[in-house]
C-alpha positions, 0 to 999 in steps of 0.5 A, spaced: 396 590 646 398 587 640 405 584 639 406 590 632 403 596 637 408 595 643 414 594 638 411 601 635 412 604 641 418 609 643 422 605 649 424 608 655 431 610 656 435 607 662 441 612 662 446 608 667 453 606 669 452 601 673 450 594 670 448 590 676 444 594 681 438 595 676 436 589 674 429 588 678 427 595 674 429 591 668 425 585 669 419 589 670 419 593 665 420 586 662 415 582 665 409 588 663 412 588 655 413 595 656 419 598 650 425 600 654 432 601 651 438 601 656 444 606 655 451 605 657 452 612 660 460 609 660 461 609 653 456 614 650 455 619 645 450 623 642 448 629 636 447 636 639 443 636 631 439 630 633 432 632 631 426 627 633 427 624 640 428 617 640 425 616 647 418 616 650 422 618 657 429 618 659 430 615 666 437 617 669 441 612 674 448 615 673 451 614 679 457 619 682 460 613 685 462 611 678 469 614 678 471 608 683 469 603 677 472 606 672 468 610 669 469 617 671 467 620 664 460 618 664 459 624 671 460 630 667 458 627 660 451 626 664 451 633 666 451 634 658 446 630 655 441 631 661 441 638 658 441 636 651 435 632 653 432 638 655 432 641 650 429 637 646 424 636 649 425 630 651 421 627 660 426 626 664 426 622 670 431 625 675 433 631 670 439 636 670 437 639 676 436 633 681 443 630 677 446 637 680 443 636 686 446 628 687 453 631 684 455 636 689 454 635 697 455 643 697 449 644 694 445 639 698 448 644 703 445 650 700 438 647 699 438 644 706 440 652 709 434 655 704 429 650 707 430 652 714 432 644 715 438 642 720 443 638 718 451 637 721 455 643 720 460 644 715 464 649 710 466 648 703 472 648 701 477 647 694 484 646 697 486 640 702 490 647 706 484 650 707 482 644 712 484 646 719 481 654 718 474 650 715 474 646 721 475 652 726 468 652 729 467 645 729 465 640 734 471 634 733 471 629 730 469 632 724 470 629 716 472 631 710 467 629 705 469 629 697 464 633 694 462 628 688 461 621 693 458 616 692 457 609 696 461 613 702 467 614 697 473 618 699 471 621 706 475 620 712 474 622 720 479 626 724 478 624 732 482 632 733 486 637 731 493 634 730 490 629 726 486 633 720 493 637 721 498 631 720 494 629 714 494 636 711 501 637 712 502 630 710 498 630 703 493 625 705 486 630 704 484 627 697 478 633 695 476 627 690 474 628 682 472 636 682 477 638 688 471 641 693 470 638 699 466 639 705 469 639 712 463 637 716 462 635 723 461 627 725 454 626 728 454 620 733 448 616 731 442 614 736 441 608 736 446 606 732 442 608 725 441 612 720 434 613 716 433 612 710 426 616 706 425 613 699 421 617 694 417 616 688 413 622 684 416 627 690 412 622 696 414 618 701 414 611 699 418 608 704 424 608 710 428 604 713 434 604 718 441 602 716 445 600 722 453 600 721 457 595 721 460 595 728 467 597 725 468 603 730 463 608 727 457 610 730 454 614 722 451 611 716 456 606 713 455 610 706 459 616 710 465 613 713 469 608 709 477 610 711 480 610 718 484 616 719 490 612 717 487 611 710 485 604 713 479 602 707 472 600 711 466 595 708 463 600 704 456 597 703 453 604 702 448 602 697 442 598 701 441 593 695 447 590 697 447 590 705 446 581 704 452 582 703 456 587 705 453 585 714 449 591 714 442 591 718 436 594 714 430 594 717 422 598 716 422 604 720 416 609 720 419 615 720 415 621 725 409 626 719 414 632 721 420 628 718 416 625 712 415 633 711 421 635 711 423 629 706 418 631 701 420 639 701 427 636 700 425 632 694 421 637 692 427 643 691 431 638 688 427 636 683 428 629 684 423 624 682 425 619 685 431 618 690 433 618 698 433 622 704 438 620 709 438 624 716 441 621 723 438 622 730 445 626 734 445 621 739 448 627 744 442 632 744 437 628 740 436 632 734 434 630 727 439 632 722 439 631 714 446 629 710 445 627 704 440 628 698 441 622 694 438 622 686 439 615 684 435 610 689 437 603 689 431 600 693 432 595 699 434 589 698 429 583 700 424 588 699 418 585 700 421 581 706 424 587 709 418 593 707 412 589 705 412 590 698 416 591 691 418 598 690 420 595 683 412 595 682 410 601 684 417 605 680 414 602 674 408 604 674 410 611 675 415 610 669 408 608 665 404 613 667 410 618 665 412 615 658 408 619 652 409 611 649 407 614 642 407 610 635 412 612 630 413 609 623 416 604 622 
């Protein structure tokens, strides 16, 4: 392909916040010539009388955890743009629904509920008073969980009733950016791990299991990063960070049944690309999902770790999707 027809094409758009997490995305794209354009969902704007779209494909990497970067507005101004994309008739990768599903852990509830699929109990609740009555019921310790997280972000464990109490009391239970929480039973991890399933084209491609960072607890490092005392833990949600932030990763086979499951997940949310996080309860030995993830920052060392890069196999799936039309120039 010459110079001129790949300069011709309508690039690909990479919507995302974060500037770090995709460059391997980027260095493919690079490698094979493929037009791309990458978009800074942190200051952003666009015409809801735009006519021709500028983009072959729209690839969506906002982050929810963008908040604790500074850069919060990119969340909802992203809800907006996804739509404004779908009306014009723009492809999406990992449009407003899957966006929807990564920006509401109440709603990853709703999903799990309609799919028959277990997960650790839960109530959702729009004010920190409503804590101790969500929690009736519930096995302790339980957590309160932030509806838009990310990365672990804001959620805190209560060993006992006196504990979510006080903090109640005390005006410690922050519900985060659009106060609505989850009270949730906290799950002993089998093992020590959490699975994570990645997907592409709503298929498995791979799984890993995370292992914590032997900071007292026993769930996914990206579900605990407060002590009850407000005491900040290493978060290190994000498995491309796990060289650096201690965390254990290694290759996991996860049973067909699970693999199932995950794709049905994927499937419901209309995620095109993303993870599936369950935990093996250590106390009875079920299998329990907890967290839909739309944005998948794939392992780090991949080929060490898995045995391949999922960075190819992502790119050809970006390339298969793009309409790479020629437009006049």
């Amino acid at each position: 392909m010459s110079e001129n027809s790949t300069r011709n094409r309508l690039p690909i758009g990479i919507f995302h916040e974060h500037q770090d997490w995709f460059r391997p995305l980027f260095a493919e794209l690079e490698r094979r010539g493929l037009p791309y354009e990458r978009i800074d969902a942190r200051q952003h704007h666009y015409d809801p009388r735009q006519g021709q779209p500028a983009y072959s494909l729209v690839v969506n990497r906002m982050s929810p955890s963008a908040y604790l970067r500074g850069a919060g507005q990119g969340i909802f101004h992203t809800h907006n743009y996804l739509a404004h994309l779908e009306r014009r008739g723009v492809p999406l990768v990992n449009g407003r629904m899957a966006y929807t599903v990564e920006t509401s852990k109440a709603l990853q509830l709703e999903i799990l509920e309609e799919l028959g699929l277990p997960y650790p109990r839960a109530r959702v609740i729009n004010h920190p008073a409503q804590a101790l009555a969500a929690a009736e019921g519930l096995r302790y310790p339980v957590v309160v969980k932030p509806n838009i997280g990310g990365s672990g972000a804001g959620i805190v464990r209560f060993d006992d009733r006196v504990a979510l109490q006080q903090a109640v009391e005390t005006g410690q239970i922050d519900l985060g950016i659009d106060q609505t929480a989850l009270v949730q039973e906290y799950i002993p991890a089998r093992g020590g791990h959490i699975t994570r399933v990645e997907t592409l084209d709503r298929r498995y491609l791979y799984a890993i299991n995370v292992y914590n960072t032997g900071q007292g607890f026993n769930l996914c490092p990206a579900d605990i990063c407060q002590t009850t005392d407000g005491v900040e833990l290493s978060r290190g949600a994000c498995p491309a960070d796990a060289p650096k932030s201690g965390i254990r990763v290694e290759a996991a086979t996860p049973p067909p049944a699970v693999i199932a499951a995950v794709e049905r997940i994927v499937a419901a949310s209309a995620i095109d690309v993303g993870g599936i996080e369950y935990i093996v309860d250590d106390r009875d030995g079920q299998i329990l999902y907890y967290d839909i993830n739309a944005l998948s920052n794939f392992v780090a060392d991949a080929p060490r770790v898995i045995g391949f890069d999922p960075h190819v196999r992502l790119v050809d799936y970006l390339e298969s999707r793009a309409n790479l039309r020629s437009v006049t120039v």
